[in-house]
C-alpha positions in Angstrom: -8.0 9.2 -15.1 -9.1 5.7 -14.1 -8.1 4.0 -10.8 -7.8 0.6 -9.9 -8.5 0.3 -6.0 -7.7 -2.4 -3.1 -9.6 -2.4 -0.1 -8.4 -3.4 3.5 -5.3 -5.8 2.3 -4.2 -7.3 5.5 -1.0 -7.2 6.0 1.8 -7.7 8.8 4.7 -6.4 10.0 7.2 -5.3 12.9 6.1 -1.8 13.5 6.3 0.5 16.4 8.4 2.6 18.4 7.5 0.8 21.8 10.2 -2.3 22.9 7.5 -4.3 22.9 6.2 -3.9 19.2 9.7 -4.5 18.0 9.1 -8.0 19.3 5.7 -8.7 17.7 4.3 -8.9 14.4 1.2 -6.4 14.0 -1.8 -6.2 11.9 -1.9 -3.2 9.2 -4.8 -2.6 6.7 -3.8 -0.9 3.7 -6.0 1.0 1.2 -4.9 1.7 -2.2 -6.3 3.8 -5.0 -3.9 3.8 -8.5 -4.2 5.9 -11.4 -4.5 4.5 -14.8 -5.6 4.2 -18.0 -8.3 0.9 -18.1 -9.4 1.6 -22.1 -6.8 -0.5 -23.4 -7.1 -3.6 -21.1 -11.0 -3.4 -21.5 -10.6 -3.0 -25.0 -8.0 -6.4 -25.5 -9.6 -8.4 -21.9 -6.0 -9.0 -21.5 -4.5 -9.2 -18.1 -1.2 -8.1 -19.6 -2.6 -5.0 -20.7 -4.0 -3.6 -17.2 -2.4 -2.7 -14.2 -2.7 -6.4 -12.2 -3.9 -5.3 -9.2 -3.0 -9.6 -7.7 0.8 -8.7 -8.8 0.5 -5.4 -6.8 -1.0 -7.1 -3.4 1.4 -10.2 -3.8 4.4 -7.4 -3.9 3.1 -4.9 -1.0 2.5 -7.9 1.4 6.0 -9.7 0.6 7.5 -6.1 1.1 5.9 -5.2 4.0 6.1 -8.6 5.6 10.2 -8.1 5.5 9.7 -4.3 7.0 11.1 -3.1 9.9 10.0 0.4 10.4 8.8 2.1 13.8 6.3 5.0 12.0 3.7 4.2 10.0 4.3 7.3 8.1 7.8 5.4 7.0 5.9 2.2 6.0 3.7 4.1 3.6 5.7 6.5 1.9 8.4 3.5 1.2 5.5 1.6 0.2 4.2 4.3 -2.3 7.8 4.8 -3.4 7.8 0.7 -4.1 4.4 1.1 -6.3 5.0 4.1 -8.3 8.5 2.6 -9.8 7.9 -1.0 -9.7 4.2 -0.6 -11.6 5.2 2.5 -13.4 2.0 4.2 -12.6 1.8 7.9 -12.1 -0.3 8.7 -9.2 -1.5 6.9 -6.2 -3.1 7.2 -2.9 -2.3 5.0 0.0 -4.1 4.7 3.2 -2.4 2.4 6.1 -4.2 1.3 9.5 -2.9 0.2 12.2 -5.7 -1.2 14.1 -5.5 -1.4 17.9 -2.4 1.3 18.4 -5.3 3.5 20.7 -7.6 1.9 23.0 -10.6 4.0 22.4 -10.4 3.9 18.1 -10.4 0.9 16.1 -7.4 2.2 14.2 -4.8 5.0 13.4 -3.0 5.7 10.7 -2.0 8.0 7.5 -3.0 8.8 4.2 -0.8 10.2 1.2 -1.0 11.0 -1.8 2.2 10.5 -4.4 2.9 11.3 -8.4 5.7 9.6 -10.0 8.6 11.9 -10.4 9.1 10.6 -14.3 6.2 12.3 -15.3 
C-alpha cells in the first residue's frame, strides 16, 4: 500500500459547542494520510492517473469552510466519509487540530482511521 500524505492544511470553520464559537470562524489543521496505489501514475507521469492530492485540499477546505459542526469528532468523520467516496480510495487516516481550544496545549483534536465500505 502506497499513501499520498498532506500536512497541516489550514483550514476554517464554525466549530464549537460554546455560544461564542458559533459566532466565530476558527483555525483547524488537518492531517491526511491516503492509501493507494502510485505504480501506475509513476509509471505514465500523468496527473490523471494518481490520486491529486490539489483536487483533495481544494474539496476538504470548500467543505469544511461551509461546516457547521460543534465536535471535532463530527467534522472529521464527515470529512473522511467525503474523501473515501468522492476519491474512491480505500483507506485513510485523518488527524484534525484545533489549535488554541486549551490554554496550556497548542492544540486538541482526533485521529481516525476509515476503509471504504465498497471494498
Amino acid at each position: 500500500m502506497d499513501i499520498v500524505f498532506l500536512r497541516q492544511l489550514q483550514l476554517e470553520a464554525v466549530i464549537g459547542v460554546y455560544d461564542w464559537e458559533r459566532e466565530v470562524r476558527q483555525p483547524l489543521r488537518m492531517d491526511l494520510e491516503i492509501a493507494t496505489d502510485v505504480r501506475r501514475a509513476a509509471a505514465s507521469d500523468r496527473i490523471q492517473d494518481a490520486l491529486d492530492y490539489h483536487a483533495v485540499a481544494r474539496r476538504i477546505t470548500e467543505y469544511v469552510a461551509s461546516s457547521e459542526s460543534q465536535l471535532v469528532e463530527t467534522l472529521a468523520e464527515r470529512c473522511a466519509d467525503l474523501i473515501l467516496r468522492e476519491f474512491s480510495v480505500s483507506w485513510l487516516r485523518l488527524t484534525l487540530h484545533k489549535p488554541g481550544a486549551l490554554e496550556n496545549a497548542s492544540s486538541a483534536g482526533v485521529v481516525i482511521e476509515r476503509e471504504s465500505r465498497n471494498r
